[in-house]
TISESE-202758 format. One record per atom (N, C-alpha, C, CB): x, y, z; residue in three letters. Coordinates in steps of 0.001 Angstrom, whole numbers, plus 500000, padded with zeros to 6 digits. Glycine has a CB too. Layout:
BEGIN
> x | y | z | aa
> X | Y | Z | ala
...
***
This chain:
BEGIN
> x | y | z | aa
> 122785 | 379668 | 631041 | unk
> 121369 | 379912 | 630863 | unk
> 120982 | 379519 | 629432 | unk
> 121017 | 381404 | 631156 | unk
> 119495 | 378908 | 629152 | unk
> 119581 | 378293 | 627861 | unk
> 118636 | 379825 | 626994 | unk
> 118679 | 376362 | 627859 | unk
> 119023 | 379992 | 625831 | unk
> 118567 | 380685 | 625179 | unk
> 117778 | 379981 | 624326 | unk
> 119347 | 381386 | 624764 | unk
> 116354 | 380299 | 623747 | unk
> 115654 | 379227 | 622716 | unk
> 117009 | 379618 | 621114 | unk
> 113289 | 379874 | 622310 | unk
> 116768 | 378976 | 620380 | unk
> 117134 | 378976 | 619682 | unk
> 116939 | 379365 | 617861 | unk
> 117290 | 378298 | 620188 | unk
> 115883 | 379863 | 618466 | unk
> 114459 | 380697 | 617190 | unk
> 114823 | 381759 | 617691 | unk
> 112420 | 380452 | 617254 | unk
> 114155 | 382149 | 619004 | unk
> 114208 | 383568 | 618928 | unk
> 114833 | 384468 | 619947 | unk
> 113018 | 383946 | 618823 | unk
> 114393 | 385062 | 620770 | unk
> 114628 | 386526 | 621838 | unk
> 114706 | 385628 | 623044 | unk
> 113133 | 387959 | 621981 | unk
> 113755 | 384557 | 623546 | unk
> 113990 | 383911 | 624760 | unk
> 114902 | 383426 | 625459 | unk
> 113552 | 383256 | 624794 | unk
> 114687 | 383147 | 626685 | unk
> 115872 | 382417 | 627376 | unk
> 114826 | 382031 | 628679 | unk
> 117510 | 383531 | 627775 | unk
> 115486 | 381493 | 629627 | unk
> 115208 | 380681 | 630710 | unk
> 114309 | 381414 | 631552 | unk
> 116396 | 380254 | 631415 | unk
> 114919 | 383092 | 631522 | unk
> 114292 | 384171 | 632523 | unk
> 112415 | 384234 | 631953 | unk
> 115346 | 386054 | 632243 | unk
> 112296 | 384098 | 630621 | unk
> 111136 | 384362 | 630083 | unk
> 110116 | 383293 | 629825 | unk
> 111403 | 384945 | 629038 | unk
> 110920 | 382027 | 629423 | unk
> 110109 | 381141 | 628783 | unk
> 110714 | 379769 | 629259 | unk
> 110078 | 381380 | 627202 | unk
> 109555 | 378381 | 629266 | unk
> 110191 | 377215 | 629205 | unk
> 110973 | 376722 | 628027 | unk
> 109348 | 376411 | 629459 | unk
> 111647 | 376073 | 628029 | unk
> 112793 | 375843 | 626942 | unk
> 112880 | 374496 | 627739 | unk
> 114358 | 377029 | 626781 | unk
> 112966 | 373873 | 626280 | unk
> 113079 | 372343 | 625982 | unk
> 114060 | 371831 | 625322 | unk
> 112114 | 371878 | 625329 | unk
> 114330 | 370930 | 625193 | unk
> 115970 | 370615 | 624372 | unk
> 115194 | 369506 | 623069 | unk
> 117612 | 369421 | 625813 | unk
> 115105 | 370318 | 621565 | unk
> 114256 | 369479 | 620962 | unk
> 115605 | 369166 | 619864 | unk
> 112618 | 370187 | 620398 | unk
> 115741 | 368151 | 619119 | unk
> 116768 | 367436 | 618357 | unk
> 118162 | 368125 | 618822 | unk
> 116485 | 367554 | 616681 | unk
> 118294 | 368475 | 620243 | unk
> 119913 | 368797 | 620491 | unk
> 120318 | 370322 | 620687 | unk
> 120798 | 368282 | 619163 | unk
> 118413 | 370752 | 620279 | unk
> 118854 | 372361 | 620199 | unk
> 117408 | 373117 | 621034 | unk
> 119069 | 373013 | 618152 | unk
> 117830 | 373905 | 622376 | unk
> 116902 | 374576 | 622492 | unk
> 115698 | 375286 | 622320 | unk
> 117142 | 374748 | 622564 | unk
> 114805 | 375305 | 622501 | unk
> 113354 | 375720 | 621690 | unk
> 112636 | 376155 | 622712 | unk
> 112465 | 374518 | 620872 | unk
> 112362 | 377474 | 622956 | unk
> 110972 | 377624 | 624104 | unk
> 109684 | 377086 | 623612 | unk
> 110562 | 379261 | 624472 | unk
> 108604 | 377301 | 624320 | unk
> 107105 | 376759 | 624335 | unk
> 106578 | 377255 | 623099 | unk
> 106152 | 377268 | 625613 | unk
> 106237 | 378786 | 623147 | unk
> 105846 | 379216 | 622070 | unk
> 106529 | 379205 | 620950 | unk
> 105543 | 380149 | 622231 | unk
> 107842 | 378763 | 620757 | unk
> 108406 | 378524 | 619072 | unk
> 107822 | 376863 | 618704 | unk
> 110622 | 378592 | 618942 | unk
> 107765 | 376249 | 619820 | unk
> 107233 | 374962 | 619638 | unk
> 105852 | 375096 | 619037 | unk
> 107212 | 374198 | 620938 | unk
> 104942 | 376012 | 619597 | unk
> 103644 | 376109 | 618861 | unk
> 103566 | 376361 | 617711 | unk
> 102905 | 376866 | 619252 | unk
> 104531 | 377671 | 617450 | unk
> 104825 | 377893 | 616090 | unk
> 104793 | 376731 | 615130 | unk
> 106054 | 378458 | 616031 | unk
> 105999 | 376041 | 615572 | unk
> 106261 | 374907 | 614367 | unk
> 105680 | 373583 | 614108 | unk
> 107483 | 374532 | 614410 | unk
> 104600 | 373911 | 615535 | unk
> 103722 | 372573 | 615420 | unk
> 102360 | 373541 | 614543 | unk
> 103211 | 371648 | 617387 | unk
> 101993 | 374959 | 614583 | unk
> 101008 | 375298 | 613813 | unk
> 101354 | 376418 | 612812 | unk
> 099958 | 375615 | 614629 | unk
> 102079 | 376126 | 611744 | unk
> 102852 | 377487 | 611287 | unk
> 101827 | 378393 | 610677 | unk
> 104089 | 377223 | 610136 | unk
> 101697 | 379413 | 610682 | unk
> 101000 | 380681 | 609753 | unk
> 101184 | 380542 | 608746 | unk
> 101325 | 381985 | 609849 | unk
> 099745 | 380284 | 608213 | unk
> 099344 | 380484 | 606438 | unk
> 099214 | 381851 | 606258 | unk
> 097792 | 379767 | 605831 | unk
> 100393 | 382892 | 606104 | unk
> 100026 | 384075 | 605665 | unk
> 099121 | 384166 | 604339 | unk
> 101198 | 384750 | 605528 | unk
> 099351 | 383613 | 603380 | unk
> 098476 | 383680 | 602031 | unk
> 097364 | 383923 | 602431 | unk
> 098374 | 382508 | 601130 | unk
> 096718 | 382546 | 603636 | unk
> 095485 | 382183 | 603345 | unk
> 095182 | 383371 | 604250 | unk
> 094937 | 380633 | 603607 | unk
> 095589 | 383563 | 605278 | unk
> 095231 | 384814 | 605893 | unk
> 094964 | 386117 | 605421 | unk
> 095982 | 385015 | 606575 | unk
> 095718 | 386417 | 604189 | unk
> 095634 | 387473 | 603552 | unk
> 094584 | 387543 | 602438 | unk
> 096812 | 387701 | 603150 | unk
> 094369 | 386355 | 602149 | unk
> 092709 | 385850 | 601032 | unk
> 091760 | 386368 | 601486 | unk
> 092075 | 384225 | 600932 | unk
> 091926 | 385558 | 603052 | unk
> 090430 | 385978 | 603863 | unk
> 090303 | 387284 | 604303 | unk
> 090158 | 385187 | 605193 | unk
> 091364 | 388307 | 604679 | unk
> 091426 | 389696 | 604928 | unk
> 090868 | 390256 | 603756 | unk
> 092793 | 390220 | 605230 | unk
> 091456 | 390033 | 602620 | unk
> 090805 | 391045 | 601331 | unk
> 089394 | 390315 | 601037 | unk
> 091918 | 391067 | 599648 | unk
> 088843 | 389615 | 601560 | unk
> 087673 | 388663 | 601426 | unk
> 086512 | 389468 | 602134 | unk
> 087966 | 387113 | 602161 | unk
> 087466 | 389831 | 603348 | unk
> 086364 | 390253 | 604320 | unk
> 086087 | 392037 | 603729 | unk
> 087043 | 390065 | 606267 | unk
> 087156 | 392404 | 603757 | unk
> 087296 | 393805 | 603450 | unk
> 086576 | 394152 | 602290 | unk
> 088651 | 394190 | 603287 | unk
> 086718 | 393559 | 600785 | unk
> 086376 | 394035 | 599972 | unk
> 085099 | 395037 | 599509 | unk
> 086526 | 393252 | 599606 | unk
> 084077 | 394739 | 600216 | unk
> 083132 | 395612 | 600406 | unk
> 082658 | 396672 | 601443 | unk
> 082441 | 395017 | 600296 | unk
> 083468 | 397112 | 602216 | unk
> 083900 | 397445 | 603352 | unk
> 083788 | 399460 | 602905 | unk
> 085627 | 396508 | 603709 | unk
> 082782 | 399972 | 602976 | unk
> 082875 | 401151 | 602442 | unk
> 083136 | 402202 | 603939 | unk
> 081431 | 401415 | 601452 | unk
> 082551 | 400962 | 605284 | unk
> 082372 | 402462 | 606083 | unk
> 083134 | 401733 | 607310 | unk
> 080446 | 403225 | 606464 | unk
> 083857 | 402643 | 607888 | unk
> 084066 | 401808 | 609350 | unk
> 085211 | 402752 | 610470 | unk
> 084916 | 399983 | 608903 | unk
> 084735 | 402187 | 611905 | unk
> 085591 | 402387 | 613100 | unk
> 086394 | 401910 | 613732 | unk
> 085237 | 402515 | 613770 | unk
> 087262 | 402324 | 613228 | unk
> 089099 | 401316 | 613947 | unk
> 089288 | 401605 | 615332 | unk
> 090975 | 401990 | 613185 | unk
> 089038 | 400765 | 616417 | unk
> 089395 | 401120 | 617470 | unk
> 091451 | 400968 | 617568 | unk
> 088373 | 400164 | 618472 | unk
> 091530 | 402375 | 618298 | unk
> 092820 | 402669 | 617812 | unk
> 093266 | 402879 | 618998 | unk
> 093049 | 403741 | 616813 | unk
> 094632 | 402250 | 619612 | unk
> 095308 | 402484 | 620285 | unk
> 096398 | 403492 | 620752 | unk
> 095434 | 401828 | 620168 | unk
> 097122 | 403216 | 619316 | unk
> 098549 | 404494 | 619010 | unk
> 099381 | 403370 | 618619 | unk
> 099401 | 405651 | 620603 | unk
> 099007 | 401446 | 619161 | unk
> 100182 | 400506 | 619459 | unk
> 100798 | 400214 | 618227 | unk
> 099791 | 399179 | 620156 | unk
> 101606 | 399511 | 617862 | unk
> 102076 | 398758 | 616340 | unk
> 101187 | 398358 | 616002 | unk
> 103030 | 397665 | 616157 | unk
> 100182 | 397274 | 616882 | unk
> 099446 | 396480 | 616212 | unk
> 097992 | 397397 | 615512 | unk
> 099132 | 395268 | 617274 | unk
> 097383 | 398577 | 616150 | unk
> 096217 | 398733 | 615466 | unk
> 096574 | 400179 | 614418 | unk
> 094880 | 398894 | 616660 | unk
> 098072 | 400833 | 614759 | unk
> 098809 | 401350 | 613918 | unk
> 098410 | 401087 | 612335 | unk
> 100050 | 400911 | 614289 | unk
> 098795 | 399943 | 612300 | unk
> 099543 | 398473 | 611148 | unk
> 097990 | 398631 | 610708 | unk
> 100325 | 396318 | 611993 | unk
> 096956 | 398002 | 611360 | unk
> 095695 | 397767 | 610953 | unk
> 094838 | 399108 | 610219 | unk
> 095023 | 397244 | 612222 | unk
> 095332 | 400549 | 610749 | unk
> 095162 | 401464 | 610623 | unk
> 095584 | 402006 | 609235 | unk
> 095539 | 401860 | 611580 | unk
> 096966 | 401826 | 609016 | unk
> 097322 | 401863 | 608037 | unk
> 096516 | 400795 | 606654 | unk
> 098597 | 401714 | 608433 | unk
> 096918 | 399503 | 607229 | unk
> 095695 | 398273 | 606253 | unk
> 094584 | 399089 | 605331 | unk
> 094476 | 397160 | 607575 | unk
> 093632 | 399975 | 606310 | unk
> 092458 | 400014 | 606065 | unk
> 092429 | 401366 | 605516 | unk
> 091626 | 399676 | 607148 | unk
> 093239 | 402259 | 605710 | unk
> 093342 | 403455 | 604986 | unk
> 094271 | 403361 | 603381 | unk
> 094058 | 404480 | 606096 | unk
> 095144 | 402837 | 603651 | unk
> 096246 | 402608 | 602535 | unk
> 095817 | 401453 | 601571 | unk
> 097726 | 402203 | 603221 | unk
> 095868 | 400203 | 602064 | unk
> 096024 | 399235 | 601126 | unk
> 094171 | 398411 | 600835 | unk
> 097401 | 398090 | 601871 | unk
> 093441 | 398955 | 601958 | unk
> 091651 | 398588 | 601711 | unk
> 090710 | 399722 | 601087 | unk
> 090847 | 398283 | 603292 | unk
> 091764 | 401131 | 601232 | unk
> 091164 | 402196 | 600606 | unk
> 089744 | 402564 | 601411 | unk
> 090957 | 401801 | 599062 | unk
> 089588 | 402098 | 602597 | unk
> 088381 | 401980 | 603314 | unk
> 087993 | 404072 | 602820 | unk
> 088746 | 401292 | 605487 | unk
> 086872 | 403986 | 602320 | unk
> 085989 | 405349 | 601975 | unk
> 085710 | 406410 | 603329 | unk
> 084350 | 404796 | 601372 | unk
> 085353 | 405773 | 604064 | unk
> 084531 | 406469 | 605143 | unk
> 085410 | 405958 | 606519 | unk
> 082710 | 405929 | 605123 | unk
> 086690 | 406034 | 607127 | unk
> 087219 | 405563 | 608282 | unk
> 087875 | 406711 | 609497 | unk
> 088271 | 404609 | 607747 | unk
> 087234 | 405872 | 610464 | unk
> 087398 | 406706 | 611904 | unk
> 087985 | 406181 | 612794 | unk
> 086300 | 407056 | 612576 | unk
> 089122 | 406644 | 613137 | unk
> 089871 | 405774 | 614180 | unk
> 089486 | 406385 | 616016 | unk
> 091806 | 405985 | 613708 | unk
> 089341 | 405330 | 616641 | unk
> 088957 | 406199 | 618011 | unk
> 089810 | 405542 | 619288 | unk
> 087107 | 406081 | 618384 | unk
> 089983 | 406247 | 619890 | unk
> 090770 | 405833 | 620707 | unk
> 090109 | 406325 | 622352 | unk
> 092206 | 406400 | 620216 | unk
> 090280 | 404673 | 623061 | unk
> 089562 | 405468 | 624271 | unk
> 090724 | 405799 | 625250 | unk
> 088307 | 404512 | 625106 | unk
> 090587 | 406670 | 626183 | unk
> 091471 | 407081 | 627154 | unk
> 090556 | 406441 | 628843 | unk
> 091702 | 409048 | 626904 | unk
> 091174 | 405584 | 629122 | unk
> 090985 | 405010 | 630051 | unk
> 091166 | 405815 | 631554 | unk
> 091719 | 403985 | 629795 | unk
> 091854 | 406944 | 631414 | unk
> 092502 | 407388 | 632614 | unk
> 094038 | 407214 | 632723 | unk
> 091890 | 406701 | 633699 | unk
> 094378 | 406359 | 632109 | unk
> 096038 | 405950 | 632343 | unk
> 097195 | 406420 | 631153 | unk
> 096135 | 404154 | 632389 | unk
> 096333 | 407138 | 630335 | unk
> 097303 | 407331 | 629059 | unk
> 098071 | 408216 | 629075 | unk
> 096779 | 407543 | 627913 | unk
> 099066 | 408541 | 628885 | unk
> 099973 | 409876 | 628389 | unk
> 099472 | 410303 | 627436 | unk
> 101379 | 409754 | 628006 | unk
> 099676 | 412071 | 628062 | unk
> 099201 | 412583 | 626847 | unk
> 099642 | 412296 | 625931 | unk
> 099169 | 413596 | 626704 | unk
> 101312 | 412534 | 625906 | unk
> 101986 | 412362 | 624489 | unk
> 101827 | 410959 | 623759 | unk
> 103540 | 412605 | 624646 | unk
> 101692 | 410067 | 624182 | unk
> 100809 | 409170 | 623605 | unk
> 099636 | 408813 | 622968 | unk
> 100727 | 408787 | 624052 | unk
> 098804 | 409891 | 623602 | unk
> 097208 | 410530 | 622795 | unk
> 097856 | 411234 | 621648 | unk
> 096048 | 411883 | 623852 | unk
> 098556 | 412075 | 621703 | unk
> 099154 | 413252 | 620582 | unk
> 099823 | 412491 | 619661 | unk
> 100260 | 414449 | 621166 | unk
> 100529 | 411427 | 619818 | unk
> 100872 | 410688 | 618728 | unk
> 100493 | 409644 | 617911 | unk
> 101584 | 410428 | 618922 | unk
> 099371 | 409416 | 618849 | unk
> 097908 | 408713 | 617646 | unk
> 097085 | 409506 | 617127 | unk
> 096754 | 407751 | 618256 | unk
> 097390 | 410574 | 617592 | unk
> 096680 | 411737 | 616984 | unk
> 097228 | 412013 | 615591 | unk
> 096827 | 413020 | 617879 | unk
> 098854 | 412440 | 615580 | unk
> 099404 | 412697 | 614707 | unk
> 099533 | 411780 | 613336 | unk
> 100319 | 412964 | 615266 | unk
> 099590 | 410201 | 613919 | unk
> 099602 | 409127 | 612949 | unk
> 098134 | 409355 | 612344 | unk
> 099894 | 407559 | 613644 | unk
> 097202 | 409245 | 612962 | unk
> 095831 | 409617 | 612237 | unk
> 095610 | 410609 | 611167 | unk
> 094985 | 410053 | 613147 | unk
> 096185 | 411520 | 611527 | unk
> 096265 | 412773 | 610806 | unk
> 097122 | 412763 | 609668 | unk
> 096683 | 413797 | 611639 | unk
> 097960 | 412045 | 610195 | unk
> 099121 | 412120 | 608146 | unk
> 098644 | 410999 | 607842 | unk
> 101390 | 411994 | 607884 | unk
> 097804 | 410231 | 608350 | unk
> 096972 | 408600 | 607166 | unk
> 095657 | 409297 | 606589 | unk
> 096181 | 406669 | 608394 | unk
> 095141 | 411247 | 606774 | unk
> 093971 | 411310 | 606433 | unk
> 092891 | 410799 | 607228 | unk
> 093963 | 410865 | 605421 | unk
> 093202 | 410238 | 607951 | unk
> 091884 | 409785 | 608894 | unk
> 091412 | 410734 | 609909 | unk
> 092180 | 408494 | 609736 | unk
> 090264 | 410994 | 609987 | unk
> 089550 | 411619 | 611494 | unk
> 089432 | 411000 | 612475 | unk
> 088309 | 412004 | 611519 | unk
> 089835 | 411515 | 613614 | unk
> 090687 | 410605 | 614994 | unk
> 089486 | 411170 | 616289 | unk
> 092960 | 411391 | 615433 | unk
> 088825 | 410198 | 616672 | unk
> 088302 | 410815 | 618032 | unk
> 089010 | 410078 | 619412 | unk
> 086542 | 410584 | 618089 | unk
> 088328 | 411069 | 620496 | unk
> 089243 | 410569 | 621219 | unk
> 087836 | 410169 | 622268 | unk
> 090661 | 411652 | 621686 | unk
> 087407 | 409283 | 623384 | unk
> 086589 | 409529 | 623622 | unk
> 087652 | 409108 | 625602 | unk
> 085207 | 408806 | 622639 | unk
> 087133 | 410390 | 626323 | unk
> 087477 | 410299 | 627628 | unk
> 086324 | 409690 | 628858 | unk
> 087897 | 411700 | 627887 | unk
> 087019 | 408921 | 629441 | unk
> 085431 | 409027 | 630631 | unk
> 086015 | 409327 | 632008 | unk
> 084336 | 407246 | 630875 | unk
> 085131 | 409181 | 632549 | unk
> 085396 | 409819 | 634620 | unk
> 084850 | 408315 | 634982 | unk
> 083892 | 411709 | 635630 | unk
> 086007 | 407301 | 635014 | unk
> 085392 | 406323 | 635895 | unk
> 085990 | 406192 | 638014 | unk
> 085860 | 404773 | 634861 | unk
> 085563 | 407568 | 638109 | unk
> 086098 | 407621 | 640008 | unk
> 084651 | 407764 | 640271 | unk
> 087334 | 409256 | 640855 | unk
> 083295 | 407945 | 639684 | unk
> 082077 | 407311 | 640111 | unk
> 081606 | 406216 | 640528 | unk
> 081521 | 407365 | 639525 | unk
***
C-alpha cells in the first residue's frame, strides 16, 4: 500500500501519485504547488485585529476556534470578548462543559445558545 510521503496518508485516504520516485498524495501536492506565507498571514491578522476593541467568537470547543479563542483573548488582548457556542441538538454535554471550562480559565464569558429545531 503506498503511503504519501509528507505525511499521515496512504491509499485508504487519499490519491497518491509517484512524483520524482517518491509518493505524494493530492493535497501535499497542493501544498507544494501553493505553500503558506505564514508571515504574510500573520501581518494581515494583526492588521485586521489591531483595532478590534469588541467582539463574538463563535466557539465550538474544536482546536481550531479553541486556538482562535485563545488568539483573541491572549495574544489580540481583544477588551470586550464573548465566545458562543451554538448547540445544535447533537452535542455532548461534556463537550458543552468543556468549552465552557476553556472559556472560563481564558477569562472570557461563554454563552451557550440552545434551539428546538423538531418544529
Amino acid at each position: 500500500m503506498l503511503k504519501c510521503s509528507l505525511c499521515i496518508h496512504d491509499e485508504r485516504t487519499a490519491k497518491i501519485d509517484i512524483i520524482d520516485g517518491k509518493p505524494v498524495c493530492r493535497e501535499c501536492q497542493v501544498y507544494l504547488r501553493h505553500p503558506v506565507d505564514r508571515e504574510k498571514i500573520r501581518a494581515e491578522l494583526e492588521e485586521l485585529m489591531k483595532d478590534v476593541d469588541r467582539a463574538i467568537l463563535a466557539y465550538s470547543g474544536g482546536k481550531d476556534s479553541t486556538v482562535a479563542l485563545y488568539l483573541a483573548k491572549e495574544v489580540y488582548r481583544v477588551p470586550e470578548l464573548e465566545a458562543v457556542m451554538v448547540d445544535h441538538g447533537l452535542m455532548a454535554e461534556e463537550a458543552i462543559e468543556n468549552a465552557r471550562r476553556v472559556a472560563e480559565a481564558l477569562g472570557v464569558p461563554f454563552t451557550l445558545l440552545r434551539y428546538d429545531y423538531s418544529d
